[in-house]
N, C-alpha and C positions, 0 to 999 in steps of 0.2 A: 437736977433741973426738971424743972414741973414738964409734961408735954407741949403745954399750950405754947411754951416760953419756947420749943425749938421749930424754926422756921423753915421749910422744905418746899422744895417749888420743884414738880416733876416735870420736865422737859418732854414730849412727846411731838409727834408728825415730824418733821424734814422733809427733806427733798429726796430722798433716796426711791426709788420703786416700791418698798415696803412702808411708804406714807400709812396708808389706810391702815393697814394689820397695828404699827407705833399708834394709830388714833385709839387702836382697841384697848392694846395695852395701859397707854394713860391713865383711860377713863377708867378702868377696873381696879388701879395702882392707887389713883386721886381719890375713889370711891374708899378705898381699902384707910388708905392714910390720912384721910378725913376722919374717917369711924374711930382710927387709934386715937384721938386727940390730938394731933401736931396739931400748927401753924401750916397751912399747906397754900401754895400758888402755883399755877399754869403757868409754862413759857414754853412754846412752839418758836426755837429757836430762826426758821426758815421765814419768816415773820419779821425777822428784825426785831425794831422798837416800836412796830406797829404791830401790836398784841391785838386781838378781837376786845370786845369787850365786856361779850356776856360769856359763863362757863362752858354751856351748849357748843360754841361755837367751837371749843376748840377740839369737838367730837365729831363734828358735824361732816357729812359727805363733799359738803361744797364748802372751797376754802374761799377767807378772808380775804385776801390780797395778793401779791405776785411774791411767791418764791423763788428763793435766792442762796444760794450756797455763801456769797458775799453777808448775808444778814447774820449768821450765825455769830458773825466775830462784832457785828454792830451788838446783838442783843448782848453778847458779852459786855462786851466795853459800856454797855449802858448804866441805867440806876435800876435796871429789872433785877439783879443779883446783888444787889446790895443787903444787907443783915439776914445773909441768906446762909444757914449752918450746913445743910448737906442737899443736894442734887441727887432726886433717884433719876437715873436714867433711862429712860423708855422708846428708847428712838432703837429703829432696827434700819438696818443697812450701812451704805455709806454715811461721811461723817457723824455715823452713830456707835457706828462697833467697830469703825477703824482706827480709830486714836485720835480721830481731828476734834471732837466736843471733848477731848477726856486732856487733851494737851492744851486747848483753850481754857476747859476748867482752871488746870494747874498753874497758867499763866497767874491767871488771877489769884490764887490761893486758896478756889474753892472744893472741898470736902467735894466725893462723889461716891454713887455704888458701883460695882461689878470692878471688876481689870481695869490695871494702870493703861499706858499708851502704849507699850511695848506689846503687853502679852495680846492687846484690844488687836493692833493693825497686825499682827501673825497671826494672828485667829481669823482675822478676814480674810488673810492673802491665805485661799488654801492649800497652795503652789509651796510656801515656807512651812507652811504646817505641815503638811507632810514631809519635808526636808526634816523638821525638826522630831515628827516622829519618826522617821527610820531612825535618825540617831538615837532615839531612845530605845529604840527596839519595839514598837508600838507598831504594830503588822497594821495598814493602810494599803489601797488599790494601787498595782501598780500605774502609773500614768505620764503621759506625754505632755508640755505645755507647748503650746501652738498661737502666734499672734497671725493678725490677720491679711500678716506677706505671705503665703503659706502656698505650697504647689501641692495641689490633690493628689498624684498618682503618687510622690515620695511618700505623703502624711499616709495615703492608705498600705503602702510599702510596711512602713514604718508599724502601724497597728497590726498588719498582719506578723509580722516577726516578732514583736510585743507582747500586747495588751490583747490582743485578737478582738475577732466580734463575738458578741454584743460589748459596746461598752459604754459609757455614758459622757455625754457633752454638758458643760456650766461654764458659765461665766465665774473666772476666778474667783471675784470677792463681790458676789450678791448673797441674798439668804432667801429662805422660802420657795425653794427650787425654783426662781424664777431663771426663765431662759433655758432648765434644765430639759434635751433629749436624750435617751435611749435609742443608740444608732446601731441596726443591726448588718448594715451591710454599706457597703461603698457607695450606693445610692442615699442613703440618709445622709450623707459625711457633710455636704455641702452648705445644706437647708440646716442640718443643726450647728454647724459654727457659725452661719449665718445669723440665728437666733440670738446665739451666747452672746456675736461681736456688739449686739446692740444694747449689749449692759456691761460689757469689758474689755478692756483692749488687751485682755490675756483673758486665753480660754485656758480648761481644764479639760482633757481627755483621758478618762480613768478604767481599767476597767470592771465589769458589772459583777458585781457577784450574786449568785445565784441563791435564794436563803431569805431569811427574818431579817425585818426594818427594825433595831429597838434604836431606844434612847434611853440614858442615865445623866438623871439629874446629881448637880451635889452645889451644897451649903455649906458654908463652914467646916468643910473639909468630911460632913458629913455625905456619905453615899445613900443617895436615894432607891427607891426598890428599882429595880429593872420594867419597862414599860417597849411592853410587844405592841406595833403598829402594825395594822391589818389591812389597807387601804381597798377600794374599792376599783381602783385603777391597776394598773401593773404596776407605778409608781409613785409614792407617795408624793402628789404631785401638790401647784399649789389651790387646785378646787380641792384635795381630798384633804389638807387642812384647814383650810377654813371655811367646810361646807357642811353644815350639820345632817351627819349620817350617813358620809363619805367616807368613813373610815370608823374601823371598829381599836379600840385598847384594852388592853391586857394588861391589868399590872397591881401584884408581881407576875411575868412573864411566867411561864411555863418552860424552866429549860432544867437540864442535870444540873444538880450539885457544880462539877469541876468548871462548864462553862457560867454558870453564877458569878462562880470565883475570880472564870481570869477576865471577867466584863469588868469587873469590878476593880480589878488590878487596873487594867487598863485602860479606866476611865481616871483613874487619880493619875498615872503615868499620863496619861493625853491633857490633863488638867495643868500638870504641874509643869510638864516637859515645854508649857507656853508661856509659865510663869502667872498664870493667872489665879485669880481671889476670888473672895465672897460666894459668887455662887458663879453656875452656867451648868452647859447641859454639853453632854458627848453624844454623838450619833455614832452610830455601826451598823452593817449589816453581818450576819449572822451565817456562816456555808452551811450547805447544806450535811457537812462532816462537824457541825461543830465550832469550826474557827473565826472569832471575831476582827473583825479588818472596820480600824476604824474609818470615820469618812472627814469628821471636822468637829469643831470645839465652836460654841455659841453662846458669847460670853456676856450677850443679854437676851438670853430666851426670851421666848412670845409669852404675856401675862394674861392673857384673853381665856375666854370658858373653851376654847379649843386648844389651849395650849396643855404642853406636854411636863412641863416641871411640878405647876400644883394638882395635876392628876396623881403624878408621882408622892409630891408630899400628903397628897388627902390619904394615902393608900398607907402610910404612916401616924395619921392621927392629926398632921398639922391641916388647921384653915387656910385659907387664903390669906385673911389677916394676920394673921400668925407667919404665914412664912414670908411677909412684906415685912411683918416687925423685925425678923430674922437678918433680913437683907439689910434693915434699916439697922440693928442695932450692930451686925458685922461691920460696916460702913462708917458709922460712927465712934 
C-alpha cells in the first residue's frame, strides 16, 4: 500500500500535568510523519469532538476550549477515527501511558503504537513495577509506598530502619519528575509528600542512590547505545529536561565493558518483565561501585529536541524520521 493510502492521526496534549511536553512531542511526530508520506491528522483527545481548527492550534501554549477526561471517550466514539489505520500515540502521563487511551483504542478496534494496556498502566504504577522487577530479579531502590493517612514520626521510624536518608519522594504514576523531592532529613518529609499528594493519591518513597543518571532506549527489541545524563541541578529535575542547556548528554556513555553489559541485560529484562513492545526507554541510576538499580520503564518517551531516545538513536545512525518510520512500521 502506497503511503499516501495509509491514514494516521497522532493523538497528542490531554489533561495529564505533562500537557505541554505531549504538545512538543506531536508537533515533532506530525512534522516527522507528514515528511514520510502518510495520510496524517491531529486529534487532542481532552477536546472531545471539539477539535481546533487550524494545525498551529494544536501546538499552541494557549488551549482551545475546556479540558475533560470525560472527552477522551466522546472523541473516541466520534467520526474523528473513522478510516483511521494506526494511532501514533504521543500523549505522556495519565490517560496516556496508563492504559485508559490504549483500552479505548482497543475498544473500537483501533491499531496503535508503543504497549498494550496491561504493560502501559504497570509501567505507570511505579509501586507494580517495581514489584514486578524484584521478581525478575531486576535490582530497583528499595522503597516504601505511603498514602496520604500517614503519621510522620512511624513514616520517619520506618525510613530510618529502611531506606535511610537521603531518599526521594514522587508521586506514583506522573512522569517528568514532576512532584519529584530529594528529602534529606525528617524536616523535608512533610513538604515533599505534600508535593507528590497533589499529583497522586500514592506516593513513592525510594531510596536515593548515589552515582550516574542513564537511560536506554530500545526498538524492536533493538538496544540503543547507553545515554549518561549530566544535569545541572543535583537532580534531573523537570527544568533540567526541558530547558536548553540544563543538562549535558553522553552517549554512548562512558562506563566498563561489564557494566555495558549488565545495563543492557537489564533494560531488556525491565522491558520485558512488563510485557511491553515496540519501543520505550529504561531509566537507572548507576552506584557509585558500579551497580545498576533500575528506576522505571516509559513506555512512551518524550519525542521533543530534548528528548533522550532519538539522542540515543542519532548516536546509531538512525534520523528522527527514520526512527518514527521504525515505530510506525513496528506498529503496523
Amino acid at each position: 500500500m502506497n503511503k499516501s493510502e495509509i491514514n494516521i492521526a497522532v493523538i497528542l496534549g490531554g489533561t495529564s500535568p505533562e500537557r505541554a511536553v505531549s504538545k512538543s512531542s506531536g508537533k515533532a511526530i506530525y512534522k516527522a510523519v507528514t515528511n514520510l508520506g502518510y495520510n496524517v491528522k491531529l486529534i487532542d483527545p481532552a477536546y472531545g469532538i471539539n477539535q481546533p481548527e487550524k494545525t498551529d492550534d494544536y501546538f499552541s501554549d494557549c488551549d482551545c476550549g475546556v479540558l475533560l477526561n470525560q472527552n477522551y471517550i466522546k472523541a473516541i466514539n466520534s467520526n474523528l477515527f473513522d478510516n483511521i489505520d494506526l494511532v501514533v500515540i504521543a500523549l505522556h502521563g495519565k490517560w496516556g501511558e496508563d492504559g485508559a487511551i490504549q483500552s479505548l483504542l482497543e475498544l473500537k478496534g483501533i491499531k496503535y503504537t508503543g504497549s498494550g494496556v496491561l504493560a502501559s498502566s504497570l509501567a505507570m504504577d511505579k509501586i507494580r513495577s517495581k514489584i514486578m522487577f524484584t521478581h525478575f530479579g531486576i535490582k530497583t531502590p528499595e522503597w516504601i509506598e505511603v498514602n496520604r493517612n500517614y503519621d510522620i514520626n512511624k513514616l520517619n521510624s520506618q525510613i530510618f530502619e529502611t531506606i535511610k536518608y537521603p531518599c526521594i519522594i514522587k508521586p506514583n504514576d506522573q512522569g517528568s519528575t514532576i512532584g519529584l523531592t530529594k528529602c534529606s532529613s525528617v524536616n523535608d518529609l512533610e513538604e515533599g509528600i505534600k508535593l507528590a499528594a497533589q499529583f497522586s493519591k500514592s506516593i513513592l518513597i525510594e531510596r536515593f542512590i548515589s552515582g550516574r543518571e542513564v537511560a536506554i532506549g530500545i526498538i524492536n527489541n533493538k538496544i540503543l547505545p547507553v545515554l549518561e545524563i549530566i544535569p545541572k541541578h543535583e537532580l534531573y529535575d523537570y527544568e533540567c529536561k526541558y530547558t536548553d542547556g540544563m543538562s549535558e548528554y553522553i552517549v554512548p556513555a562512558k562506563f566498563d565493558i561489564s557494566v555495558l553489559e549488565e545495563l543492557s541485560k537489564q533494560t531488556k529484562l525491565a522491558f520485558d518483565s512488563l510485557g511491553c513492545k515496540d519501543y520505550g526507554r529504561v531509566d537507572f541510576r548507576v552506584s557509585e561501585d558500579g551497580t545498576p538499580y533500575c528506576l522505571e520503564v516509559n513506555t512512551l518517551p518524550g519525542m521533543t529536541s530534548h528528548s533522550l531516545v532519538p539522542k540515543m538513536a542519532k548516536a546509531v545512525g538512525i534520523e528522527f524520521e527514520e526512527l518514527v518510520e521504525m515505530i510506525i512500521d513496528s506498529a503496523l
